[in-house]
DRENDO-1510 file (C-alpha; in Angstrom, 1 decimal, always signed):
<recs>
REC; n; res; u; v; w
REC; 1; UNK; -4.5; +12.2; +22.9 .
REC; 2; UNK; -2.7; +14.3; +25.1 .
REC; 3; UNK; -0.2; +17.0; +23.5 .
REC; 4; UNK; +3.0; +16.2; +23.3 .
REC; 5; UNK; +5.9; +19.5; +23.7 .
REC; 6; UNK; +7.8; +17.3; +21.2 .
REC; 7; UNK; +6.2; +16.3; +17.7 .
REC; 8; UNK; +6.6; +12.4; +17.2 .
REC; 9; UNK; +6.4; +12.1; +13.8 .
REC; 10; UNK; +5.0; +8.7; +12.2 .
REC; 11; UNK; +4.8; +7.7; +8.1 .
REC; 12; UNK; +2.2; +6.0; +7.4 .
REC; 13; UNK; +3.8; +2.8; +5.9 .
REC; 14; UNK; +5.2; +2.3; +10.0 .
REC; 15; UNK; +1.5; +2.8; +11.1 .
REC; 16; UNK; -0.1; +0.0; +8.9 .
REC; 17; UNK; +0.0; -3.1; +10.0 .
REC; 18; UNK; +0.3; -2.1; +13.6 .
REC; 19; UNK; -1.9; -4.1; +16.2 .
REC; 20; UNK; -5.5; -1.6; +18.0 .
REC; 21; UNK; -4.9; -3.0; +21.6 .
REC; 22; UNK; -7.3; -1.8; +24.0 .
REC; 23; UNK; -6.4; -0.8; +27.6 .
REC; 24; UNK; -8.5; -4.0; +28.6 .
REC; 25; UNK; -5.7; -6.0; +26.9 .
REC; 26; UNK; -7.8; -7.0; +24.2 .
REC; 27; UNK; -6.4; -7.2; +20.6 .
REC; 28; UNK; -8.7; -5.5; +17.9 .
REC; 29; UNK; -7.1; -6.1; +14.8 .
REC; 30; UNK; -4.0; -4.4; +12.6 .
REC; 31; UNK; -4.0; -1.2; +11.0 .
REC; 32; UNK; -5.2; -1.5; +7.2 .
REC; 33; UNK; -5.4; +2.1; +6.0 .
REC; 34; UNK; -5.2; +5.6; +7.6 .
REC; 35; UNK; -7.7; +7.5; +6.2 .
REC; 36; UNK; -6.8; +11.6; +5.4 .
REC; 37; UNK; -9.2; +14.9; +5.5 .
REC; 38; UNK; -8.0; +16.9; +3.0 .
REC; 39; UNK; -9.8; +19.8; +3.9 .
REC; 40; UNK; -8.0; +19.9; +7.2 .
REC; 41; UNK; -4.7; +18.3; +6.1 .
REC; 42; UNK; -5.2; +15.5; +8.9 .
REC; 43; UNK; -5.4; +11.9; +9.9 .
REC; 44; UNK; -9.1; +11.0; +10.5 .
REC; 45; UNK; -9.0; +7.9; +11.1 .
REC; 46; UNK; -8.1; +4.1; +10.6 .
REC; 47; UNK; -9.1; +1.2; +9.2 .
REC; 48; UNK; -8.6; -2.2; +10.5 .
REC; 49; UNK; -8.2; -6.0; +9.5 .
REC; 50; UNK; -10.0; -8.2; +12.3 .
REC; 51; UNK; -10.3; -11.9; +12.3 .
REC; 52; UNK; -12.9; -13.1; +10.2 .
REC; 53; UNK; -13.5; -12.5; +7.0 .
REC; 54; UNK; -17.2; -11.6; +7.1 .
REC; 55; UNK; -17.4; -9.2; +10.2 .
REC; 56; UNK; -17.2; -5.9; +8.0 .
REC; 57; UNK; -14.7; -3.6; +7.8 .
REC; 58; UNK; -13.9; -1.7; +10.9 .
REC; 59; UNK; -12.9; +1.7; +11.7 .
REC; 60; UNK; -11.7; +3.6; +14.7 .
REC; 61; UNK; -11.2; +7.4; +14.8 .
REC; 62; UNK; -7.9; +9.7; +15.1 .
REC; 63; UNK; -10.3; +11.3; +18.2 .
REC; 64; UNK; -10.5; +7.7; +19.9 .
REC; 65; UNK; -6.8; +6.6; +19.9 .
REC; 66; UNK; -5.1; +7.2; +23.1 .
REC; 67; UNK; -1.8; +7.2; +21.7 .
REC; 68; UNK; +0.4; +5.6; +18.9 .
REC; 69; UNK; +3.5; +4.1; +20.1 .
REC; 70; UNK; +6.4; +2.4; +18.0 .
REC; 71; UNK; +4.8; -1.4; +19.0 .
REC; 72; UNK; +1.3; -0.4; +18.5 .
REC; 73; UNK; -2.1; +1.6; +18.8 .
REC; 74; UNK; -3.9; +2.3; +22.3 .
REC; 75; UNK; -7.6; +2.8; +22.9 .
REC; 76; UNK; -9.4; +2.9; +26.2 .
REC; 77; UNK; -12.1; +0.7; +25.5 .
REC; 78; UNK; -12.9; -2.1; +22.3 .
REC; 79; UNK; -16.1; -0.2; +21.6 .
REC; 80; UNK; -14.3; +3.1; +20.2 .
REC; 81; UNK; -13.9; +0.4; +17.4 .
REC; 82; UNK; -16.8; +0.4; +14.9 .
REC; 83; UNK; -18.0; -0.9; +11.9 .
REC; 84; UNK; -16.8; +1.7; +9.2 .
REC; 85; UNK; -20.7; +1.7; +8.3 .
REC; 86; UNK; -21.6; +3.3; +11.2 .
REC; 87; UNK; -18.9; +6.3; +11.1 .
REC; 88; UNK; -19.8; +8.4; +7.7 .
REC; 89; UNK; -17.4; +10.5; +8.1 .
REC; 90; UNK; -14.6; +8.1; +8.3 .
REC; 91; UNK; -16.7; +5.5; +5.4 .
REC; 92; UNK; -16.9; +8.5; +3.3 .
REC; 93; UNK; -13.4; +9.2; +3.4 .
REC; 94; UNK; -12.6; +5.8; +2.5 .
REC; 95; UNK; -14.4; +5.3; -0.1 .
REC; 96; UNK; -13.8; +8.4; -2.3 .
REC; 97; UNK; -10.5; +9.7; -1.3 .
REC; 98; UNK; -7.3; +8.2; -1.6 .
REC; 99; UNK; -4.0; +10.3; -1.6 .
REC; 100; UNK; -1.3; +7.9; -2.3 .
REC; 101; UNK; -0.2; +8.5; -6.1 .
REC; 102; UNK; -1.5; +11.3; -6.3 .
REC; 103; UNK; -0.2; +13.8; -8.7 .
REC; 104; UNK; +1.6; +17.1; -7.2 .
REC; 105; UNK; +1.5; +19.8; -9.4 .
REC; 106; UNK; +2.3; +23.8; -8.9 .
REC; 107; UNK; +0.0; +26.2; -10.5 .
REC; 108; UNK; +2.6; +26.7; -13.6 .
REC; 109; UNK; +1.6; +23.1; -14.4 .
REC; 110; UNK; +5.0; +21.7; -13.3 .
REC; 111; UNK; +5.0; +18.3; -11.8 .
REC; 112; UNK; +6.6; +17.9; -8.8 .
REC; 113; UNK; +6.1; +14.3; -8.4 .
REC; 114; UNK; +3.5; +11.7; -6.8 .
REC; 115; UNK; +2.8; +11.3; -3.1 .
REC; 116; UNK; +4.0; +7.7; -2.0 .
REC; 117; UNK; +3.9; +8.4; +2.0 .
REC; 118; UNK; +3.5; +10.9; +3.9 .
REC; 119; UNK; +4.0; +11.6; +7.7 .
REC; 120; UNK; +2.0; +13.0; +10.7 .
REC; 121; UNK; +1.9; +14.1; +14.3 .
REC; 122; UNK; +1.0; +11.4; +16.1 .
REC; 123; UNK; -0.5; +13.8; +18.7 .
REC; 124; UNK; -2.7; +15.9; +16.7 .
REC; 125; UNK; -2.6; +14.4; +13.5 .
REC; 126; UNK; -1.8; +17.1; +11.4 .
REC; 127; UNK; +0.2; +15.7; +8.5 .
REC; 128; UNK; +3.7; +17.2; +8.2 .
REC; 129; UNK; +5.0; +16.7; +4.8 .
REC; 130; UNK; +5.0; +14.4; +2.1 .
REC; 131; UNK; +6.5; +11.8; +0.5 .
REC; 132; UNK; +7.4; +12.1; -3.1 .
REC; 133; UNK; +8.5; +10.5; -6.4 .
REC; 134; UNK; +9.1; +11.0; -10.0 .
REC; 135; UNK; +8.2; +14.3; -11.6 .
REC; 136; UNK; +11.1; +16.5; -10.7 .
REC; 137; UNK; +11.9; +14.8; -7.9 .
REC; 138; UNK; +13.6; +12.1; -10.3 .
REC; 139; UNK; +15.4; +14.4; -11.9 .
REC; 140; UNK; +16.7; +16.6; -9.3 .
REC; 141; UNK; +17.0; +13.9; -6.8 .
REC; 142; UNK; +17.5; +10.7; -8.1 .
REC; 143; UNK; +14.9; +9.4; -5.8 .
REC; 144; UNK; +12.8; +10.9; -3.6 .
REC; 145; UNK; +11.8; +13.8; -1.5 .
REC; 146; UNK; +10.2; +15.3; +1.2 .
REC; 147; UNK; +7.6; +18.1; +0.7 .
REC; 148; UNK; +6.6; +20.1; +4.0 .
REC; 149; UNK; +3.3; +20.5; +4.4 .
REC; 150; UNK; +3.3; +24.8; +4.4 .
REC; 151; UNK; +4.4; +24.9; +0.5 .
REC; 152; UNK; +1.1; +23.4; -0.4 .
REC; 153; UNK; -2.2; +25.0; -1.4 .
REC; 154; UNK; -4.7; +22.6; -1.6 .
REC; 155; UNK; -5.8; +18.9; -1.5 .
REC; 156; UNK; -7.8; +18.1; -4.2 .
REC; 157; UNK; -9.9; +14.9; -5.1 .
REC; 158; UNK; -7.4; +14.4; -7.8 .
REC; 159; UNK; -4.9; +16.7; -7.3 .
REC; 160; UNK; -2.6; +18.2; -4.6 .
REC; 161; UNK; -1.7; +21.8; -5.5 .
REC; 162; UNK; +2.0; +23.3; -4.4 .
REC; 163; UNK; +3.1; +26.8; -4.5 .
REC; 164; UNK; +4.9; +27.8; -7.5 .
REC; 165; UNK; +8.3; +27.7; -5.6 .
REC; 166; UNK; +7.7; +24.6; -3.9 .
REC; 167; UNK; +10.7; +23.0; -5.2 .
REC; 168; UNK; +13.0; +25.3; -3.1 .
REC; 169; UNK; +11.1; +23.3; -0.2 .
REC; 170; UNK; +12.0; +20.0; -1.0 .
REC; 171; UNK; +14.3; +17.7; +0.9 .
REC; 172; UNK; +16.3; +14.7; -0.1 .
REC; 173; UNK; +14.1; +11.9; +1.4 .
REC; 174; UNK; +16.5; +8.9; +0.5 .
REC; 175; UNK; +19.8; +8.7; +2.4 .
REC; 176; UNK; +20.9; +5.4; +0.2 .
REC; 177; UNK; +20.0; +2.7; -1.8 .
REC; 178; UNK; +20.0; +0.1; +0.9 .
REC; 179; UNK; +17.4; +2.4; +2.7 .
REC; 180; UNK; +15.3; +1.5; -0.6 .
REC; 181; UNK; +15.5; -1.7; -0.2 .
REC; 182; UNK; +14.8; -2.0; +3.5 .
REC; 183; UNK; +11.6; +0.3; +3.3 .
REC; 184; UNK; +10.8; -2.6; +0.8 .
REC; 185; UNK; +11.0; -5.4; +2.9 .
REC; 186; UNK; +8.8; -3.3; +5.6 .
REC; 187; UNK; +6.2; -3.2; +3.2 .
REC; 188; UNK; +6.1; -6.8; +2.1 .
REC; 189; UNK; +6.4; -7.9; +6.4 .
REC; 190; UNK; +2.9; -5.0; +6.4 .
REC; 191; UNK; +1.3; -7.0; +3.1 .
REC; 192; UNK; +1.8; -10.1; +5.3 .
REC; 193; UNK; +0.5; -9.1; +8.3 .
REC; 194; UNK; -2.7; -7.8; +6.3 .
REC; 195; UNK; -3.3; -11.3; +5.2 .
REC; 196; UNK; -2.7; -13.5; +7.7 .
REC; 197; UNK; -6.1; -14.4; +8.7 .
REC; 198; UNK; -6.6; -15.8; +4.9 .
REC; 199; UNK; -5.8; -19.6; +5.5 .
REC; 200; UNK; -7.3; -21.4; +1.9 .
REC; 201; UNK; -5.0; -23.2; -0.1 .
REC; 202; UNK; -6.0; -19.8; -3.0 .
REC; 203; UNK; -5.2; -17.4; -0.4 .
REC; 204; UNK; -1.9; -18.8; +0.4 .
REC; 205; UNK; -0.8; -18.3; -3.3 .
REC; 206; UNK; -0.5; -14.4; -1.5 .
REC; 207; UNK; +1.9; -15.5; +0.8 .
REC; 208; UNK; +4.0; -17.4; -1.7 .
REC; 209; UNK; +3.7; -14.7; -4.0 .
REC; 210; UNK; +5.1; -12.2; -0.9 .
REC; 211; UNK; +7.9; -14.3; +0.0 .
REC; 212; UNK; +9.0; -14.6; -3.8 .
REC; 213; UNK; +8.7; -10.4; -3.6 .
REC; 214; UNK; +11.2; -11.0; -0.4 .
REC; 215; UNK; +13.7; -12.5; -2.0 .
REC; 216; UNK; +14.1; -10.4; -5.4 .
REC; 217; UNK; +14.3; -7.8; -2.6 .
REC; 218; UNK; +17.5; -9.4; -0.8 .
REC; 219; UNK; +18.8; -10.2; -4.1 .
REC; 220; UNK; +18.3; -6.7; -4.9 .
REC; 221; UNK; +20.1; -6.2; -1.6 .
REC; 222; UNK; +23.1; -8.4; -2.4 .
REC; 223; UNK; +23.7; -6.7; -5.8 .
REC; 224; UNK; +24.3; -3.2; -3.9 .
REC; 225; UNK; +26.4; -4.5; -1.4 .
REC; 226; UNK; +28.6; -6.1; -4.3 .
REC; 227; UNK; +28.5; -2.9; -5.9 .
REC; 228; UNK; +29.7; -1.1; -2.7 .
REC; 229; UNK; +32.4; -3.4; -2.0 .
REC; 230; UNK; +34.0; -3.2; -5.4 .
REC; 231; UNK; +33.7; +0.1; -5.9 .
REC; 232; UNK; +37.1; +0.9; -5.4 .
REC; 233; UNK; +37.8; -1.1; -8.4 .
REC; 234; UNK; +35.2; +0.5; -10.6 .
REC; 235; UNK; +35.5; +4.0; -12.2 .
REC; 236; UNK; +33.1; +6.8; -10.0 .
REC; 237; UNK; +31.0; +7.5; -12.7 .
REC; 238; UNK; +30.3; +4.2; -13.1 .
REC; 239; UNK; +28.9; +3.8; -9.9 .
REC; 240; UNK; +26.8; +6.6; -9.9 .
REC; 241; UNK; +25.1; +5.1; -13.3 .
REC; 242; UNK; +24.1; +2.1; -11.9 .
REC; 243; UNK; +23.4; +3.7; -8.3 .
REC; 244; UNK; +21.0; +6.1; -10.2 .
REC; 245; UNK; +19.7; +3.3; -11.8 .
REC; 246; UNK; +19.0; +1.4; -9.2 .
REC; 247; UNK; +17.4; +3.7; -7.5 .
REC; 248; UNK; +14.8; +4.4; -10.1 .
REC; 249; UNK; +14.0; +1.3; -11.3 .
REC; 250; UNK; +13.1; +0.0; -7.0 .
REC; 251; UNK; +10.7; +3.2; -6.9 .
REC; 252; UNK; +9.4; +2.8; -10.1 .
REC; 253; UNK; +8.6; -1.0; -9.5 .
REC; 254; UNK; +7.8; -0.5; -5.6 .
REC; 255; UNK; +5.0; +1.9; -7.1 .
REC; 256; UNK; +3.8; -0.2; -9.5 .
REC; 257; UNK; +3.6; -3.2; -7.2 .
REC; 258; UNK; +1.7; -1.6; -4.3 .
REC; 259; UNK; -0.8; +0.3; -6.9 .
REC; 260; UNK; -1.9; -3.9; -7.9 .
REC; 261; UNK; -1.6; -4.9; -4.2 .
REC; 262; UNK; -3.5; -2.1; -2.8 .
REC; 263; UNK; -6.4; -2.0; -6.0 .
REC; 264; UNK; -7.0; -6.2; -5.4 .
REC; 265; UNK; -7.3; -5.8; -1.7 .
REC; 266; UNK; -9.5; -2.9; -2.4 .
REC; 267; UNK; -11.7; -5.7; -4.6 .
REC; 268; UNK; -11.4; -8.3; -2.0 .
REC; 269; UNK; -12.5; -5.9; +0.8 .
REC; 270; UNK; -15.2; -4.7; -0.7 .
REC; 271; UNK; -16.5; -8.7; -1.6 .
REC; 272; UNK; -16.1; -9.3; +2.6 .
REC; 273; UNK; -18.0; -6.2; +3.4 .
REC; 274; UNK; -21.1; -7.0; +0.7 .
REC; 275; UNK; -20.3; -10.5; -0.2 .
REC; 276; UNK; -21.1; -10.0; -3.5 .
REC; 277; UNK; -19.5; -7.9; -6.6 .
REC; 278; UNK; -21.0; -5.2; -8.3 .
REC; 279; UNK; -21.8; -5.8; -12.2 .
REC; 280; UNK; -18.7; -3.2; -12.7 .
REC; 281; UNK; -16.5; -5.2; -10.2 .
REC; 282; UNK; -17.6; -8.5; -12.2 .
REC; 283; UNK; -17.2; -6.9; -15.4 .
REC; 284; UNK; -13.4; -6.3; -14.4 .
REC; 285; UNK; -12.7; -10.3; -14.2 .
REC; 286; UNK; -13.9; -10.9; -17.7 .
REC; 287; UNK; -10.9; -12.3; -19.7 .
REC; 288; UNK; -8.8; -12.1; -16.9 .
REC; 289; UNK; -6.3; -15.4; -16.2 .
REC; 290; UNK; -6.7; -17.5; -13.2 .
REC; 291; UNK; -3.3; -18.6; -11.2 .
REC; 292; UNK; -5.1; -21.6; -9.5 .
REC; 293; UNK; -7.6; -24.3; -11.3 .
REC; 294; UNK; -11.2; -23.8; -9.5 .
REC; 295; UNK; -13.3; -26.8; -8.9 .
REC; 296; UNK; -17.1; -26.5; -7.9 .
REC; 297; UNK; -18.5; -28.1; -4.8 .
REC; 298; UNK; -18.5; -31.4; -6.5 .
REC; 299; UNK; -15.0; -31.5; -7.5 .
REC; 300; UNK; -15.7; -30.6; -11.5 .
REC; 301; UNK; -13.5; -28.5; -12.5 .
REC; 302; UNK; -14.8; -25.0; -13.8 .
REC; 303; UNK; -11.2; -23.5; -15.6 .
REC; 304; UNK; -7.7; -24.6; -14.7 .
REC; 305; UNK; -4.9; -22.7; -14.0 .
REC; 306; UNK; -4.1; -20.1; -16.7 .
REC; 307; UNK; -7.1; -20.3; -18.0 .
REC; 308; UNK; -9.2; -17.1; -18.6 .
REC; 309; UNK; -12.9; -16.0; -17.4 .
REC; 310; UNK; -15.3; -15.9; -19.7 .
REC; 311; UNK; -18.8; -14.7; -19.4 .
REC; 312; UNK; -20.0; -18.7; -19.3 .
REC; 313; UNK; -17.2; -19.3; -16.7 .
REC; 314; UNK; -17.8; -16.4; -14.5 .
REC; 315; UNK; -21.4; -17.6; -14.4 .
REC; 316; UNK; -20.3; -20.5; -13.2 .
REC; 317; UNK; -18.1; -19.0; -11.1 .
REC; 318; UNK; -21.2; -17.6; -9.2 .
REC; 319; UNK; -22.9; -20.0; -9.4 .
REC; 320; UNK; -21.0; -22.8; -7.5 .
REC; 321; UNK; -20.2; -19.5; -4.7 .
REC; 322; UNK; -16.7; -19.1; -5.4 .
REC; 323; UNK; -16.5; -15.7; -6.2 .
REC; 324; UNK; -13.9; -14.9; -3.5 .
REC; 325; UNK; -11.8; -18.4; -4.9 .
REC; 326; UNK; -12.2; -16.2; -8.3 .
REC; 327; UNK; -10.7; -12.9; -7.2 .
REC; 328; UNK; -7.9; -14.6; -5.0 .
REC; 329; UNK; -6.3; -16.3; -8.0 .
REC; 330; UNK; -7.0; -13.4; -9.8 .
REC; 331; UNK; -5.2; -11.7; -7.6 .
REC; 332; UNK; -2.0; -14.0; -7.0 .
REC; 333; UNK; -1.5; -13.9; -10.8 .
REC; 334; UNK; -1.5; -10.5; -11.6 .
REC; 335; UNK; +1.2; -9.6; -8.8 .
REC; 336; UNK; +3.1; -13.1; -9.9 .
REC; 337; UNK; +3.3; -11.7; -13.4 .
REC; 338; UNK; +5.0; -8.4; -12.2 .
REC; 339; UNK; +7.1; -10.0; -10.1 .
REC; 340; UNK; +8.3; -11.8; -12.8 .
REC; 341; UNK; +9.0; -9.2; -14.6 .
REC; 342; UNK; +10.5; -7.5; -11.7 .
REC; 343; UNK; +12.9; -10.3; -11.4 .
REC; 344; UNK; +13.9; -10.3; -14.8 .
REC; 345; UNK; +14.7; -6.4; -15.2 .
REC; 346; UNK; +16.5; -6.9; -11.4 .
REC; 347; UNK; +18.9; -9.3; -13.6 .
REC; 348; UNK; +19.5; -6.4; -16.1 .
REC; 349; UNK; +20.8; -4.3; -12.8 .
</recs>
């Protein structure tokens, strides 16, 4: 990409989900993940959804992108788009490193907090700072905060090592609670947009189960916006209770939520890309409740709804080739359940 005099700085949560258009016109899929070097503290590449579920996963590096724009990604040509299979670098990268939630600590042992985002030069790709929350962050900040890039040491394969007096680095990330809770919605529209090529009556229990996330977030929005309209009636210290509150609770849940989203998507990308599950992966499932009953090819049902996966049923399961049906339901239920639970605490507010 050609440099730019003036950084234009992207997080990563606006660069998922946006469309890989070549200059051709052609649409090659949405962004999935953006894949880090930590050695070099830069974006390496991307992963993509395409249409399909049984093309493999594809990839496209930072080096190929002509430019990243507030709409979308450009390339010159579709075949700077690869499988991920045939870029090592870039599978490697996917496969073993992962820097969301990841721990930040300085060498003391302090915490400083977990990265949830981070952002980057969209030119050159060198990540700027990061994201935090939690550690010291929640106590200092009652939210998040931004980490600059220069007052860290190292990325790890676990661990991301700050300088002892990183905290005299950090900035305030979160201008209100309302922010909060529109960075939420973002997400959810991103989850969507992920899986909208899944079209089976399982894989719509996603969609449902996203919508329901929406609207506990626009309740969540409708208690703020009661609480800043009757402020004036309610004592300050009050309001900076529940703010802080608040505040905590929608990180602390948002975290937890995307850690399930992001580790079944993992699962169900890995099935598309070997259609099959490792004896770990399989393993996994055991005991695990189902959200949707499951019937075999000639309509006989193999567990119902609610019901869990035993060794004899997971056999079966295999057997009658609906592994994927399997790890859908899966799926829907676990993020149902802490939705649930989401809504119920959201009451509690």
């Amino acid at each position: 990409m050609n440099a730019n005099p003036e950084k234009r700085l992207f997080k990563t949560q606006e660069v998922i989900g946006k469309q890989v258009i070549t200059l051709q016109g052609e649409d090659l899929g949405a962004v999935a993940r953006v894949l880090v070097d930590p050695e070099t503290a830069m974006v390496a590449g991307f992963t993509l959804n395409t249409k399909g579920w049984f093309k493999g996963e594809k990839a496209l590096s930072f080096s190929s992108v002509k430019a990243i724009g507030n709409y979308a990604i450009t390339v010159e040509t579709k075949d700077l788009v690869d499988n991920l299979n045939n870029l090592p670098s870039l599978e490697k990268l996917a496969n073993d490193f992962n820097i969301y939630s990841t721990r930040v600590i300085t060498p003391s042992g302090e915490l400083m907090g977990t990265v949830e985002d981070f952002s980057f030069d969209a030119d050159s790709g060198k990540i700027e700072s990061f994201l935090l929350s939690g550690g010291v962050i929640r106590n200092l900040m009652q939210g998040k905060a931004l980490i600059p890039v220069s007052a860290i040491t190292k990325i790890g394969p676990d661990v991301v090592i700050a300088k002892d007096n990183a905290g005299e680095s950090l900035q305030k990330a979160d201008s209100g609670i309302v922010d909060n809770i529109d960075s939420w919605k973002e997400n959810l529209q991103s989850w969507k947009g992920n899986l909208a090529n899944l079209k089976d009556d399982v894989e719509k229990g996603w969609e449902v189960t996203l919508s329901t996330a929406k609207e506990v977030s626009k309740k969540l929005g409708e208690k703020v916006k009661e609480m800043k309209e009757e402020g004036t009636d309610k004592s300050k210290a009050l309001i900076t209770k529940t703010a802080a509150k608040t505040t905590t609770f929608l990180s602390d849940s948002k975290n937890e939520l995307v850690s399930t989203y992001e580790a079944w998507m993992e699962k169900l990308q890995n099935f598309k890309n070997r259609n099959k599950l490792s004896p770990e992966e399989l393993s996994s499932l055991l005991w695990k409740k189902v959200g949707k009953d499951i019937y075999d090819n000639d309509g006989q049902l193999i567990i119902a709804q609610d019901g869990e996966v035993s060794p004899e049923i997971l056999d079966k399961i295999q057997q009658a080739g609906k592994t994927k049906e399997l790890l859908l339901s899966i799926a829907t239920r676990d993020v149902a359940e802490k939705l649930e639970t989401l809504e119920k605490d959201s009451e509690e507010i």
